[in-house]
N, C-alpha and C positions, 0 to 999 in steps of 0.2 A: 479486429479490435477485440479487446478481452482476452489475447492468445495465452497471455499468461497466467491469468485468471484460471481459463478452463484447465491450462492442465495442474495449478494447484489441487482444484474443485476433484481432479479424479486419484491425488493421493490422501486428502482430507479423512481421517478416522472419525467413529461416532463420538460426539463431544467438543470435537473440533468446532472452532470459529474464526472465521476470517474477516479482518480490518480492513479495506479496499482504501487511501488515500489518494484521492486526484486531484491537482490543481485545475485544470482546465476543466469547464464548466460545460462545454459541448461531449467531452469525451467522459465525464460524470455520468450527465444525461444518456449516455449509448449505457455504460455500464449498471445503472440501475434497469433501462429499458431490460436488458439480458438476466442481471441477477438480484437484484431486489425482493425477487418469491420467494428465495431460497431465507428461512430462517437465519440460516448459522454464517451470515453474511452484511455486514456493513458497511453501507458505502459512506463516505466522509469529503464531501467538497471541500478542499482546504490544502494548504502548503503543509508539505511535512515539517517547517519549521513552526507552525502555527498547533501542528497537530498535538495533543495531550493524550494520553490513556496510563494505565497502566502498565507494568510491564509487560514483554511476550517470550514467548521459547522463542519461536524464528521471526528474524525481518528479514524479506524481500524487498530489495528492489529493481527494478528499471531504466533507474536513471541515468541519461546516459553520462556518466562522471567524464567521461576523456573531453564531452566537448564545455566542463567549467573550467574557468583557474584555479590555481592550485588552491585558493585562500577558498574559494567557496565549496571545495569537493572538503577539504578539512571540517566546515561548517557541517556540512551532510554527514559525513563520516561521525562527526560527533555528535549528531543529532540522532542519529540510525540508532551509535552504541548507547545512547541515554534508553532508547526503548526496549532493549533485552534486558531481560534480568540477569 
């Protein structure tokens, strides 16, 4: 758990900050247990459709889109492009 985290964690430049969004609340609780020390890191309990910030250079994600319908992989899709500038 966190596999993808870590390897963001080891191309991260100085300045860098990363926005961690997890819905589930047991797999929250793993990723703050792992990264939470780390300053240049936030973890956010929350649906990406709930989520607010700012904009960012890059969104990643995980999700796995093949196993939604098409109308809700559209919802994500335009929720993802809302967060890049």
């Amino acid at each position: 758990s966190g596999a993808l985290t870590t390897c963001i964690l080891k191309r991260l430049r100085p300045g860098d900050k990363l926005d961690l969004v997890e819905i589930d609340p047991k797999f929250c609780k793993i990723l703050k247990q792992k990264f939470a020390h780390l300053p240049y890191i936030s973890i956010h309990e929350a649906s990406i459709f709930d989520f607010e910030h700012s904009a960012y250079d890059i969104v990643i994600s995980s999700l796995p889109l093949n196993s939604f319908d098409s109308e809700s992989v559209g919802k994500v899709l335009h929720k993802l492009e809302r967060l890049v500038k």
